[in-house]
N, C-alpha and C positions, 0 to 999 in steps of 0.2 A: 462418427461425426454427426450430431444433431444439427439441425436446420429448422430454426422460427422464423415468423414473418410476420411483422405489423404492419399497418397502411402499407404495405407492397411493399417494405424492405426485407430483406431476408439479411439474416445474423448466423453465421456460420461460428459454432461452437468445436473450438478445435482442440480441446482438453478435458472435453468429456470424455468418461468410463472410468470402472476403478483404478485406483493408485495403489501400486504394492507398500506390505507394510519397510520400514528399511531395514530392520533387523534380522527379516528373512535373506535366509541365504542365496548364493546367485543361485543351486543347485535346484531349491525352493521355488526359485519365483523361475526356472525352466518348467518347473513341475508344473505349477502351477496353469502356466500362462495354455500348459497341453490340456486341462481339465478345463478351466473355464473360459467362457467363449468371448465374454465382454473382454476379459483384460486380455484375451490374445486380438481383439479385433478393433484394441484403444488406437487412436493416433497420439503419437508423439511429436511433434512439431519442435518442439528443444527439448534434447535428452537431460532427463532429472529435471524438471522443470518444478519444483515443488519445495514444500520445508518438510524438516521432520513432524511437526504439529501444525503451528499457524504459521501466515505471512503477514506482517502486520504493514509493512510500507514497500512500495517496489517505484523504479524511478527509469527514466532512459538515459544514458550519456548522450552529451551535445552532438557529436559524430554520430549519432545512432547506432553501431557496433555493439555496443555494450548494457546489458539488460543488468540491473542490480535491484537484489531484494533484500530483505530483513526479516527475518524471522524467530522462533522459539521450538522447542526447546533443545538444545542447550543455545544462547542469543546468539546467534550470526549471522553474517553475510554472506550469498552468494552472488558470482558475477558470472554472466551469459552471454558467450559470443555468440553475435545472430550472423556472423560470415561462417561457423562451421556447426552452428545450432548445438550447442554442445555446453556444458558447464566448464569453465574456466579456472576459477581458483574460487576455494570456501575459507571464511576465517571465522572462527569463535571470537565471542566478545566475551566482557566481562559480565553487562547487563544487557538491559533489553535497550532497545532502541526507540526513541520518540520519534523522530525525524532525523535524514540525514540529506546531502546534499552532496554533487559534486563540483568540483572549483575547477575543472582541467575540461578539456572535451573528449578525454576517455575517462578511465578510472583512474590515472597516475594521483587526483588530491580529492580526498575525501575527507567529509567533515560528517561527525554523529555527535547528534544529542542522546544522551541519555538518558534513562528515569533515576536516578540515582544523581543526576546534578552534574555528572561528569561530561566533557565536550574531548570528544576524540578524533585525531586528525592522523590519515593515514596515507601514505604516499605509494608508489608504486611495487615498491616493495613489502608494502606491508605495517605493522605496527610504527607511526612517527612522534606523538607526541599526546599527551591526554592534561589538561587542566579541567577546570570547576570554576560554576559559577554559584552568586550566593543563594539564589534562591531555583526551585523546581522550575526547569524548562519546558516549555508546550512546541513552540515551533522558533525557528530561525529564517531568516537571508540576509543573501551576501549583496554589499556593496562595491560592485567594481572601480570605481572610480577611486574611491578612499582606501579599499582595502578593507574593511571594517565590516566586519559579524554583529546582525544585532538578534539578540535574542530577548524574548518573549516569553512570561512565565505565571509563576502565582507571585507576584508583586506587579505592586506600580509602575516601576520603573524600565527599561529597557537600558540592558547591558550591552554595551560596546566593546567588542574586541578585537583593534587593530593587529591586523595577520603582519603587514611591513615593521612594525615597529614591536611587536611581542608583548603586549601589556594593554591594558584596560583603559579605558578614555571615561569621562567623565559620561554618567547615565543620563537619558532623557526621560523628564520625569513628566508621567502621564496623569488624568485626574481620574483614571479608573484604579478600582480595585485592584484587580487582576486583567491580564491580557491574555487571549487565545491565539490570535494568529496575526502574522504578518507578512508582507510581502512588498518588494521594492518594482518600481515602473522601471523598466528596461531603458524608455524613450526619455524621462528626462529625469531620471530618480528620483521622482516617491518617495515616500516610506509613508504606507499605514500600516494600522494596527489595530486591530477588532478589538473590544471589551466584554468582559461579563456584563456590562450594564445596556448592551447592544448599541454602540456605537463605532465609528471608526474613527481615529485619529488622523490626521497627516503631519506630516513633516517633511520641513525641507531639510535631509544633513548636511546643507552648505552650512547655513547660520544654527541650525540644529533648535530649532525654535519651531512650536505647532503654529499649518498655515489652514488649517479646514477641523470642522467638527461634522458629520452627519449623524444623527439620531435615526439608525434604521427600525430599532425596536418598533417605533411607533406608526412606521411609512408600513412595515411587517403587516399588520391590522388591517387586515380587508373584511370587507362584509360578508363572505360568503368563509371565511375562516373563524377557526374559533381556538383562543389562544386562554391557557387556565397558567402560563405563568412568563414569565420575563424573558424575553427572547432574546439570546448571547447569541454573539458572531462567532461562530464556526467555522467560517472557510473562506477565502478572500482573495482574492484572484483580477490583476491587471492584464490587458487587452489593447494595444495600441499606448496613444497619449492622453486617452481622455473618456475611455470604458472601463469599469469597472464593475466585477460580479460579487453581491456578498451572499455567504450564504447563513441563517440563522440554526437555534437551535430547535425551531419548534417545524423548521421543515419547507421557510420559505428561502426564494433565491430573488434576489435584488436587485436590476440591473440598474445601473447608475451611468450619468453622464459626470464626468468633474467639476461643470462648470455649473451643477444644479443642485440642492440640495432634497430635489424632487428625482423617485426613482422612474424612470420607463419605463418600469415592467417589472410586475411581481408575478414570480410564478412560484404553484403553492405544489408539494408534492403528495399531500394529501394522506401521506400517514403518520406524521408529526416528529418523525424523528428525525436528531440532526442531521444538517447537511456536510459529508465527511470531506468531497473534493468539488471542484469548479475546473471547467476545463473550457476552452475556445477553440471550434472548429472554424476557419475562416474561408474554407473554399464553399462552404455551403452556407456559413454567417449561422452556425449552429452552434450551442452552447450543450456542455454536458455537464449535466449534474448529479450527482452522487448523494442517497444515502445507506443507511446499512444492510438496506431493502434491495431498493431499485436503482435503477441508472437509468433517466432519463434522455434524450436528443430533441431541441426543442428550440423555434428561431426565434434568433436574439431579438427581432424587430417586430416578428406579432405574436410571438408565444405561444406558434402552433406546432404539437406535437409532432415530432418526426419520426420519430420511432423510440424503444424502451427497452430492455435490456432488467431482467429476472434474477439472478443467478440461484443456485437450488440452495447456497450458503452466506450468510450476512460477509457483507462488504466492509473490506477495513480502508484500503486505498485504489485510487482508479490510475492507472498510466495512458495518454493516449501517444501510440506511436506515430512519428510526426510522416504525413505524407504517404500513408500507406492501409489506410483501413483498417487498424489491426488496433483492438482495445485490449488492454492487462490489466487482471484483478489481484488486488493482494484480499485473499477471502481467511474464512474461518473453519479451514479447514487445509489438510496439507499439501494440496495441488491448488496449483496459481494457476488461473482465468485467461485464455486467449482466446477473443473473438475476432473474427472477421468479417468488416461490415463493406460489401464494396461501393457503397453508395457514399460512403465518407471520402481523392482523387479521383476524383473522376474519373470510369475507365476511357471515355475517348481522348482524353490526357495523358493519361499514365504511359510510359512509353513502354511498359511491359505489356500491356494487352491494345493500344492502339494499330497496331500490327495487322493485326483481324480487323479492324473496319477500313484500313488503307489497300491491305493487296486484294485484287481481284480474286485470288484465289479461293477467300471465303467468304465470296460470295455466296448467297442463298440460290440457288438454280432452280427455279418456278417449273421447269416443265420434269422436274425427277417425278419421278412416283412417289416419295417418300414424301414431298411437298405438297404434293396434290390430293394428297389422303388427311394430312394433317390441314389443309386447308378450311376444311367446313370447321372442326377445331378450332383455328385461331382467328376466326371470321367472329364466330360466336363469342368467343370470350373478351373480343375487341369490343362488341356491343355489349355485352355484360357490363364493361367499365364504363362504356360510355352512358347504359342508365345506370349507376351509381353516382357517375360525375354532375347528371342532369339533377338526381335525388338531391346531392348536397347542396347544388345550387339552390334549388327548390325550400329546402331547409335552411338555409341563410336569412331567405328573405322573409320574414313572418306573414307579409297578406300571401304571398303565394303560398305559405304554405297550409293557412286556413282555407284559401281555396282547394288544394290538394284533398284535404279531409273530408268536404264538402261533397267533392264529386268526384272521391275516390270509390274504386269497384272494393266488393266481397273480397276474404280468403280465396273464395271457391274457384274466381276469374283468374288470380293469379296463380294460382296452383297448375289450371288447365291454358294458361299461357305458356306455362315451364314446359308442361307436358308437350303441348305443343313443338315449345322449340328442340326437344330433344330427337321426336317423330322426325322433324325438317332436318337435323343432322345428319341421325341417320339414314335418310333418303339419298343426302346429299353424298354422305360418304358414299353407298353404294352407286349410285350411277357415277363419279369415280373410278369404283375401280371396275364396271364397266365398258367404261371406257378405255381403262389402260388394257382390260383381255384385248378387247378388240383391235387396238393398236399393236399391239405383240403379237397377234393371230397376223395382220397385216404385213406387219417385218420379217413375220417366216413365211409366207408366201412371196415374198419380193424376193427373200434370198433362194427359195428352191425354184422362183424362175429364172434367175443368175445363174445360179449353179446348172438347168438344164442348159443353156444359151452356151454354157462355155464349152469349148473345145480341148479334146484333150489332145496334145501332140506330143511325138519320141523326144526326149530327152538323151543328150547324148554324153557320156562322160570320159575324164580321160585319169589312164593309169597313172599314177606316181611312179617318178622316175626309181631304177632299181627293184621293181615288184613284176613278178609276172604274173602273167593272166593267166587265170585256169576257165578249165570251163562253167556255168552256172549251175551244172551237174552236181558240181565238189560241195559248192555251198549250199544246195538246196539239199543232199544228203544227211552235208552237216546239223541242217535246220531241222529237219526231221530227226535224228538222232538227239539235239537237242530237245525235243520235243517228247521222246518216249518219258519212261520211267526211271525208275533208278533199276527194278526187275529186270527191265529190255535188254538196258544198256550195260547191265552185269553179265547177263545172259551171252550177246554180242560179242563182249570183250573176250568173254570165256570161249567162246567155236573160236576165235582171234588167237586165242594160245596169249593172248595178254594179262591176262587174270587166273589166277589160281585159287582154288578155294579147299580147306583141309582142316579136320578135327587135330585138336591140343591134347594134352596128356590131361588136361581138365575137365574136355567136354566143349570147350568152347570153338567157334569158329575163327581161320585165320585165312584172312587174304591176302593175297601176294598180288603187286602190279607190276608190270614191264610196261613199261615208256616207250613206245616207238619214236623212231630218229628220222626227222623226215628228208626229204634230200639236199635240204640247203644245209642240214648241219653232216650230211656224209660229204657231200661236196667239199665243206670247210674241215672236214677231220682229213680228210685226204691229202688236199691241200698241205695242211701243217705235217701231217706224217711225211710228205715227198721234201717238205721244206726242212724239216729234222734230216733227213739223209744227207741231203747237198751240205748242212751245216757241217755235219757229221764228216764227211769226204773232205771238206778243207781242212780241217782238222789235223788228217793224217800226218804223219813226221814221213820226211827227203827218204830213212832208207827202206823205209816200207815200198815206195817207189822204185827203187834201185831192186831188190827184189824181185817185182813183179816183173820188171823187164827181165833179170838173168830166168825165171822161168817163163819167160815168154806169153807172161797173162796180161790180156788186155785193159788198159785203165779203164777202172769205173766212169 
């Protein structure tokens, strides 16, 4: 598991290490996994978590349950239960996949766009129904309300496909070329639709007629950016009733109010390529954005950097799992991307780790040794941040910070400032643990004048009923005899006449033991011998009797 850390968030990489190929055998990848150290020491978080080649789109069901990806090659689908982390069911398609979507809050209704023009709808069980549309599809969404699919393509136009009624509705026809992307408002149903000529569309589909135009290409254009050709909408993404994120293709992200034709905030990703996903983090009012590069975290309201996100392979689609930390890549290569970022639920929220800061139990205990060694430690590292906090303050402010230049000291001073505080550390920690010897010298002197002070008195104990008492002779014998050797105590048993010892017809040695009977089991043999008799005497038959009396022998 690797571990980065930007501005103090730390990103836990949970699918890092290599990925076996798949056409090795299970026998293979046993083998394997004993030779080399990385792949035996990968973490798996979902078993098979990966495509055969690439992943090109990965999504979450509304339940959250259900993980679904898309990949190559041969084109399919996989579905990932995150209640037994485990791969569920895989289907082959025909083609590759543009975008897909689910209509249900598990997987029971899925909808795929295709490249090849085909739109395929599958149910719970599997393969349910496949049309076409006229021209190449880019992206789609669904209208709950109507029922109605609109899809978005290389034409004008936008295709409507009522799910209720099974047939085509009349297209809304747009003033762009071509459409990239679209996307419906949850809160009062939207519909835009990004253009190659960098604009968005709106529509209301009550009256089904356009109620807004923004021109983003040209809000795109800042002065510290430098644009060598026409910025398409890329990626488009609703937020509430009245936010909206567009993303271009030369790399900027747009954040919009609806009721303005002016953006809030452009922020630029600064290596020019397009922007593939847009995502809303709302407990931190964080926006993520995606390109084939990087993945950004970055607030919606000043557009300062939260933290950024590398991965070692170009980015095809971002998922973010809702309420739990946990970012998925569909990348370009054939293991899928799971980070985990804990700074995205809050842990004193979370009711899986709020636990820990409610019971006393883990609490921190200030007077352990293990605290008070680590103390000088996180003294210092606490002022660390706090002149870093003071630096940036200082660098906000521009006269302060030409004053700073002005009557800031040499390398040489803060070099032997550093030095300094590390000398004060280690002082620190030693007189420490100084102090704990002498406390623990302290406590075994307290206890060895305890233990002189106390008195020792008889203890007296009593037999268990049914056992007699022997003298402490028997046992303290025993204890010594336990105690010899195995030599001694052969030796012993042998003058005993309990042991025998005698050469084989092979050479080898053979010992004989006798068991002595001790007096509770002669007592108890006797017993049963005298109790066999008497049984034995009732037994007898009338003229046996008869008998003994004409010889005049007395009854047993």
């Amino acid at each position: 598991m690797q571990v980065s850390s930007l501005n103090e968030v730390k990103i836990y990489s949970l699918s890092c290490g290599k990925s076996l190929p798949e056409w090795l055998s299970d026998r293979k990848k046993r083998a394997l996994q004993k030779k080399d150290v990385d792949v035996r020491r990968r973490i798996e978080l979902i078993q098979d978590f990966e495509m055969p080649t690439v992943c090109t789109t990965i999504k979450v069901s509304k339940d959250g349950q259900y993980i679904l990806a898309t990949g190559t090659y041969k084109p399919r689908v996989r579905c990932y239960d995150t209640y037994q982390l485990s791969l569920k069911f895989e289907r082959c398609l025909d083609s590759e996949v543009v975008t897909f979507e689910t209509l249900s809050d598990d997987y029971s209704k899925i909808v795929f766009l295709h490249n090849d023009r085909y739109i395929e709808f599958h149910s719970q069980s599997g393969f349910y129904y496949k049309t076409r549309i006229p021209k190449f599809g880019r992206d789609f969404s669904y209208h709950y309300p109507s029922c109605d699919l609109y899809f978005v393509g290389a034409s004008s136009e936008v295709y409507r496909l009522n799910l209720e009624q099974g047939r085509y509705l009349n297209p809304l026809q747009t003033d762009a070329a071509e459409n990239n992307v679209c996307d419906i408002n949850s809160v009062h149903g939207l519909f835009a639709t990004g253009t190659v000529e960098g604009r968005v569309e709106c529509w209301d589909p009550r009256v089904r007629s356009r109620v807004g135009l923004l021109d983003c290409a040209l809000s795109s254009v800042t002065a510290d950016s430098e644009v060598n050709s026409l910025p398409t909408i890329s990626a488009l993404k609703f937020n509430g009733a009245l936010t909206m994120a567009v993303g271009t293709s030369t790399g900027q992200v747009l954040l919009y109010d609806l009721r303005s034709d002016k953006p809030l905030l452009v922020k630029d990703h600064q290596y020019g390529l397009p922007i593939k996903s847009v995502h809303f983090q709302n407990s931190l009012d964080l926006i993520l954005s995606a390109d084939s590069r990087i993945i950004k975290m970055w607030n919606k309201n000043s557009g300062k950097i939260f933290t950024s996100l590398e991965p070692e392979h170009d980015i095809n689609d971002v998922c973010l799992y809702p309420n739990s930390g946990m970012l998925l890549t569909a990348n370009e290569t054939p293991k899928m991307g799971i980070y985990y970022i804990p700074n995205l639920p809050n842990i004193l929220t979370d009711d899986r780790f709020k636990v820990m800061f409610e019971n006393p139990d883990f609490q921190v205990d200030e007077e352990s040794e293990e605290f008070r060694l680590l103390n000088p430690l996180v003294s210092k590292i606490s002022e660390k941040r706090k002149k870093k906090l003071r630096l940036l303050e200082q660098q906000e402010a521009p006269q302060k910070e030409e004053e700073e230049e002005l009557e800031g000291r040499p390398s040489d001073a803060e070099s032997s400032e550093s030095s300094d505080d590390e000398k004060g550390w280690v002082d620190e920690v030693r007189k420490q643990r100084r102090l704990l010897q002498q406390e623990e010298r302290a406590r075994r002197q307290e206890r060895l004048r305890e233990d002189q002070q106390t008195v020792l008195r008889p203890q007296f104990y009593e037999i268990k009923a049914g056992e007699e008492f022997r003298s402490f002779k028997d046992s303290a014998t025993r204890q010594r005899l336990r105690n010899k050797t195995l030599e001694d105590r052969l030796k012993l048993e042998a003058k005993n006449g309990t042991l025998s010892v005698s050469d084989t017809t092979v050479g080898s040695k053979q010992l004989t033991f006798t068991l002595k009977r001790s007096e509770q089991q002669k007592q108890q043999q006797a017993a049963e011998k005298m109790h066999r008799q008497e049984r034995k005497a009732l037994r007898r038959p009338a003229g046996h009797l008869k008998s003994r009396r004409k010889r005049g022998r007395p009854f047993p």
